[in-house]
C-alpha positions as CSV (number, residue, x, y, z in Angstrom):
1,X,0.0,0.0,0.0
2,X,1.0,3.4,-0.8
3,X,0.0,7.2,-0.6
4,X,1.0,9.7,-3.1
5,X,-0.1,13.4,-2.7
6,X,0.4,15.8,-5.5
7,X,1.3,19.1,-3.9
8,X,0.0,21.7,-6.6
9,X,-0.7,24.9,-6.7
10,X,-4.8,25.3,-6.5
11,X,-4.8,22.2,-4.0
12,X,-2.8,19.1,-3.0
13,X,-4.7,15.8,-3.7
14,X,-3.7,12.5,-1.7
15,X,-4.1,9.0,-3.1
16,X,-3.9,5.8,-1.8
17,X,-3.3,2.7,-4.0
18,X,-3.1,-0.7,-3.0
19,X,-2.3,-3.2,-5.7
20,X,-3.3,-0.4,-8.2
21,X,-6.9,-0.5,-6.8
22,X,-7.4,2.9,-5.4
23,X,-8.6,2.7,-1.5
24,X,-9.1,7.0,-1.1
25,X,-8.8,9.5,-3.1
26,X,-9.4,13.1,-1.7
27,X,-8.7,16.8,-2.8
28,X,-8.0,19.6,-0.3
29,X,-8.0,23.1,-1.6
30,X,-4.8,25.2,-0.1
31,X,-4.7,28.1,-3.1
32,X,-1.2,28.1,-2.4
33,X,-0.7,30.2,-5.4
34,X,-2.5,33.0,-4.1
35,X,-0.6,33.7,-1.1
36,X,2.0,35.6,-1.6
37,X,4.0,35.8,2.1
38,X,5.8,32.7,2.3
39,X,5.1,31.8,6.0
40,X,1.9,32.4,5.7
41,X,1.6,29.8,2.9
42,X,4.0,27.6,5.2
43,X,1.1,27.3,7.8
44,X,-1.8,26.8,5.1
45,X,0.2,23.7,3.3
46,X,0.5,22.5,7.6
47,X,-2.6,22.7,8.0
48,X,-3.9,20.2,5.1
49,X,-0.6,18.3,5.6
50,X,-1.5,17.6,9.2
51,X,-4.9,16.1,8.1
52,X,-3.7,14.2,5.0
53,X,-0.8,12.7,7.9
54,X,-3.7,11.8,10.5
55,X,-5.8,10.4,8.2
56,X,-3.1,7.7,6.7
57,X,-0.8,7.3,9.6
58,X,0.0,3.9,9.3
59,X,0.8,4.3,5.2
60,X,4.2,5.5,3.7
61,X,3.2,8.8,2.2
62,X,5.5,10.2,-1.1
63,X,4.8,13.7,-1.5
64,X,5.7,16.1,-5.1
65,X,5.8,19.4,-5.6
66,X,4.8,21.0,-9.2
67,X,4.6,24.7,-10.2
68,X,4.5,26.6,-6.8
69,X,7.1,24.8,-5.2
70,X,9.3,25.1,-8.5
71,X,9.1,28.8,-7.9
72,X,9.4,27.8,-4.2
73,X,11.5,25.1,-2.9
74,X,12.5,26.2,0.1
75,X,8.5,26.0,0.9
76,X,9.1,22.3,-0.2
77,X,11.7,21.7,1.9
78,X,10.2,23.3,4.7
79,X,7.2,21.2,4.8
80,X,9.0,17.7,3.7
81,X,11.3,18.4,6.8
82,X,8.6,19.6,9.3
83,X,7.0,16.3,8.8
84,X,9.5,13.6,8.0
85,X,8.2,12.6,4.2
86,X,9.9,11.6,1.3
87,X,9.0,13.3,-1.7
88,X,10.7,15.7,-4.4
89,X,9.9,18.6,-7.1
90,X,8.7,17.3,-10.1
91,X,10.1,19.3,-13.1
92,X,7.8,20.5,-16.3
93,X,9.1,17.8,-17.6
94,X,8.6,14.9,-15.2
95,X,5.1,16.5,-14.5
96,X,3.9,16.8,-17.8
97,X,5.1,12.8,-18.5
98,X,3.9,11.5,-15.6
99,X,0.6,13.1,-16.0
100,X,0.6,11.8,-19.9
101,X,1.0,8.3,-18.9
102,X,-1.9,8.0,-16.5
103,X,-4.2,8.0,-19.3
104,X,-1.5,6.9,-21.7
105,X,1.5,4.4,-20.1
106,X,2.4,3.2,-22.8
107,X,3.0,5.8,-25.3
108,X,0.6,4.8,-28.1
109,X,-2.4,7.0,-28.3
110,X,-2.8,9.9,-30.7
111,X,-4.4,12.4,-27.7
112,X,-3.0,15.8,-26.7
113,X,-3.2,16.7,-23.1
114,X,-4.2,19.4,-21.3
115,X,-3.2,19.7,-17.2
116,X,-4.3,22.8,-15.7
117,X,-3.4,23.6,-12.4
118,X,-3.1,27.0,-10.3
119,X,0.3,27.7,-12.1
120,X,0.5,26.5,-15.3
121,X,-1.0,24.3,-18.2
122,X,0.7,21.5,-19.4
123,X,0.0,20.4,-22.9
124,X,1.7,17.3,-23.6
125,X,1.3,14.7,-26.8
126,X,3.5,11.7,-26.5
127,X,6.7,12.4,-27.9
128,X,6.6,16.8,-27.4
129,X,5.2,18.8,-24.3
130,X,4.7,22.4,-23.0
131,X,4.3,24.5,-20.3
132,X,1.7,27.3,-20.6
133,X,1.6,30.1,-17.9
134,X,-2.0,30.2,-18.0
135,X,-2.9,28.6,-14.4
136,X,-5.9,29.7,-13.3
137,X,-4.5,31.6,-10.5
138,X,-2.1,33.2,-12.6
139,X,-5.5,34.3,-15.1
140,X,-7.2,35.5,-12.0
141,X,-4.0,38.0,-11.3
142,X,-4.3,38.8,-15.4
143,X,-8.1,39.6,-15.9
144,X,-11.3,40.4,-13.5
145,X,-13.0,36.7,-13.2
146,X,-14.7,37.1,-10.1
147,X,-18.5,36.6,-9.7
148,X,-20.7,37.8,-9.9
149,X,-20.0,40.1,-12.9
150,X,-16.9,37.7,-14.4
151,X,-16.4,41.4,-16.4
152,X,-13.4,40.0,-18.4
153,X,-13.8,36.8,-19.2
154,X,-13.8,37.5,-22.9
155,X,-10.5,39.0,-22.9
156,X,-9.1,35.9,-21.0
157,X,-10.4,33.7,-23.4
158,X,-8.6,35.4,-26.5
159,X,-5.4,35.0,-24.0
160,X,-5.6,31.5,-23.6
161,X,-6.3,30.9,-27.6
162,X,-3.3,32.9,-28.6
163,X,-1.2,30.5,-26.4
164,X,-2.8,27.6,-27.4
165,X,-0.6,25.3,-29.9
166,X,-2.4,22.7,-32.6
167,X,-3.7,19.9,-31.4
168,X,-5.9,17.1,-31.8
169,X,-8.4,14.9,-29.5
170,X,-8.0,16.8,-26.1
171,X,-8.1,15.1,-22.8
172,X,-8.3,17.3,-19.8
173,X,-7.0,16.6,-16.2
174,X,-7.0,18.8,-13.4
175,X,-9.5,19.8,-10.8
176,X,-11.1,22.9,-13.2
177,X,-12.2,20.1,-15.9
178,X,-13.5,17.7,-13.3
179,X,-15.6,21.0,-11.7
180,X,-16.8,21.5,-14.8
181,X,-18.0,18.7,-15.8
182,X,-19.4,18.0,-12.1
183,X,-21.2,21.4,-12.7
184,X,-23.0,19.2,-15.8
185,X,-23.8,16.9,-13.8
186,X,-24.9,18.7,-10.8
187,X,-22.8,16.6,-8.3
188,X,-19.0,15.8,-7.3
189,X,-18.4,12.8,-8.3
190,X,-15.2,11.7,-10.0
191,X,-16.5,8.4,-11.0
192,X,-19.2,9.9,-12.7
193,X,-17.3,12.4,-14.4
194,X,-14.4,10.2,-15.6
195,X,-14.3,10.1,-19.6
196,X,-17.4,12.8,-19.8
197,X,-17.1,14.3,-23.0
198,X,-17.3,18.5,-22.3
199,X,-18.0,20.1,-25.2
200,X,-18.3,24.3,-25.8
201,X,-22.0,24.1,-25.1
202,X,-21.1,22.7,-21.8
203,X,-18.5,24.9,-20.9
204,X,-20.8,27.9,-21.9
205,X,-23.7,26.6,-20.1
206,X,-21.8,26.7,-17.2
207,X,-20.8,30.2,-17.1
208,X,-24.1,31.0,-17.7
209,X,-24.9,29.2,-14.7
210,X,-22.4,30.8,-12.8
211,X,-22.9,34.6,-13.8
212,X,-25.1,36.6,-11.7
213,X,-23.8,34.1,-8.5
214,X,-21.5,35.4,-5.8
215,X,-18.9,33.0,-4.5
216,X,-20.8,32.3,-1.2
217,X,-24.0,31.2,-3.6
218,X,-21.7,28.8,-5.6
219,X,-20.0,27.8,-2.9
220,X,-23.5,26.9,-1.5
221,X,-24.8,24.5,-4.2
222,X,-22.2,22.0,-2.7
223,X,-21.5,20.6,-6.1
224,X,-17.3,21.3,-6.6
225,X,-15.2,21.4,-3.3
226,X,-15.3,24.7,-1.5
227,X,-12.2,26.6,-2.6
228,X,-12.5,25.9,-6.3
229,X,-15.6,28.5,-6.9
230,X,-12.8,31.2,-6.5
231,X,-11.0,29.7,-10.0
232,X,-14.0,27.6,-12.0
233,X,-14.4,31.0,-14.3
234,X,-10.5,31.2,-15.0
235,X,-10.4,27.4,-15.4
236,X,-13.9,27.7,-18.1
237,X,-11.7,30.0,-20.1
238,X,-9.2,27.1,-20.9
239,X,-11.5,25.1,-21.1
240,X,-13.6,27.0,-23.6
241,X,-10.6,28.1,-25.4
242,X,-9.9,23.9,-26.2
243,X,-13.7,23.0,-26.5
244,X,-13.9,25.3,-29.3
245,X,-11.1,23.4,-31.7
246,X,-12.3,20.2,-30.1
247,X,-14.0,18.7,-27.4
248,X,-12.6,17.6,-24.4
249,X,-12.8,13.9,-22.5
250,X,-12.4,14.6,-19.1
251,X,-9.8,12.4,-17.0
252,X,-10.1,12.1,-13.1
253,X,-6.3,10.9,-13.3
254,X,-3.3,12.6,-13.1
255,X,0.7,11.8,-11.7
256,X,-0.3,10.7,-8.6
257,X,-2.0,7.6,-10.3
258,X,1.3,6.8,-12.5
259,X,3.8,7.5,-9.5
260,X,1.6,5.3,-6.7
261,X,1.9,2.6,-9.7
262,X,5.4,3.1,-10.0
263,X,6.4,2.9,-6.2
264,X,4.0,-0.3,-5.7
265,X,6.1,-2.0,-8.8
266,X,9.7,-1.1,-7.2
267,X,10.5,2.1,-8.5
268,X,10.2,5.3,-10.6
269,X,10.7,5.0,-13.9
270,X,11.2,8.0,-16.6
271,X,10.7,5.9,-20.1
272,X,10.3,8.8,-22.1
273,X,14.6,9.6,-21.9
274,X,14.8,5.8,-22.5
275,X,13.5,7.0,-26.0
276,X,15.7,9.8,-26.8
């Protein structure tokens, strides 16, 4: 048995695997990325650290870092060391791979994917990938998405579609496609949601649901964990922005289900320089 929390930017996400069955699965919202004193961020990650700790205390727990802690590894550091785990910083490179193989392992698929997170997007095919500074708490800092008025959406949008490379047959990952498509659906539920195809009707149906709403009213429909009303709109941009060339299949997954894999079978592996 194994736990593996991905310590991102928007929120770090533990999962426990046991023979690759997952046992627990459960996303904490920290919005690291939007606190800018470093101590104060210190005590946020604690805090959610401290409850991931009690709540698998008899399980080895692996921790990684992605964007934030890239721009901040001392924050890492200080966190691995104030609670004894093992862990590292993931580079772009190592995160964008990772995530690719947890819907792809074996490199064979002709899919393009998309990881958004509070920092960054990763889009990654199988044998190119990049790193897009279009997080959804780095669009919040750019344009005015807050409800209720979401005044600049429009402008993010065209942002986000200059950025955007080619592609073809999108998958999305990340906590902003799951709350979208949980929005659909009217309930949280990552079972549900895994492989629902989100298409620009969707995504535009759900700013229209969302318009007019202050956070404390969406926060209140208890449908998407509460935290994640205060970056849906930024993360409906990207998603409207890829919708529109194609539409998206969702994926609950990520490289936290690749990594648990890889520590239950002996080790992690990096096959992609293997291929170089």
């Amino acid at each position: 048995m194994v736990a593996v929390v991905d310590l991102g930017s928007n929120s770090f996400i533990l999962l426990v695997q046991h023979e690759g069955e997952t046992l627990l699965e459960e996303v904490y919202e920290v919005g690291l990325k939007s606190i800018g004193d470093e101590d104060e961020a210190f005590e946020s990650a604690s805090r959610v650290v401290s409850q991931i700790k009690a709540k698998v205390s008899d399980v080895p727990i692996h921790v990684f870092g992605t964007a934030i802690f890239r721009e901040k590894p001392h924050l890492f550091e200080r966190i691995v060391r104030k609670f004894g785990l093992k862990g590292e910083i993931l580079s772009e490179e190592d995160e964008a791979y990772f995530t690719y193989m947890s819907v792809d392992p074996s490199f064979e698929k002709d899919i393009t994917v998309f990881d958004l997170g509070g920092g960054s997007l990763e889009v990654v095919r199988k044998d190119w990938f990049m790193s897009l500074p279009l997080g959804t708490h780095v669009l919040n800092n750019l344009f005015d998405l807050s409800l209720p008025s979401i005044q600049q959406f429009e402008d993010a949008l065209r942002h986000v579609e200059e950025m955007l490379p080619s592609f073809t047959n999108p998958v999305g990952i990340g906590g902003s496609f799951v709350a979208i498509a949980s929005m659909r659906i009217g309930k949280w539920d990552l079972k549900a949601v895994e492989g629902f195809i989100l298409t620009h009707h969707d995504v535009e149906a759900v700013i229209q649901q969302l318009r007019g709403n202050t956070f404390e009213q969406v926060r209140g429909w208890n449908i998407i964990p509460a935290g994640r009303e205060k970056t849906i709109v930024a993360g409906c941009a990207v998603a409207l922005a890829i919708a529109k060339r194609g539409s998206i299949k969702v994926s609950t997954k990520g490289f936290r289900h690749t990594l648990a894999r890889m520590l239950e079978e002996g080790g992690i592996q990096r096959p992609w320089v293997r291929g170089r």
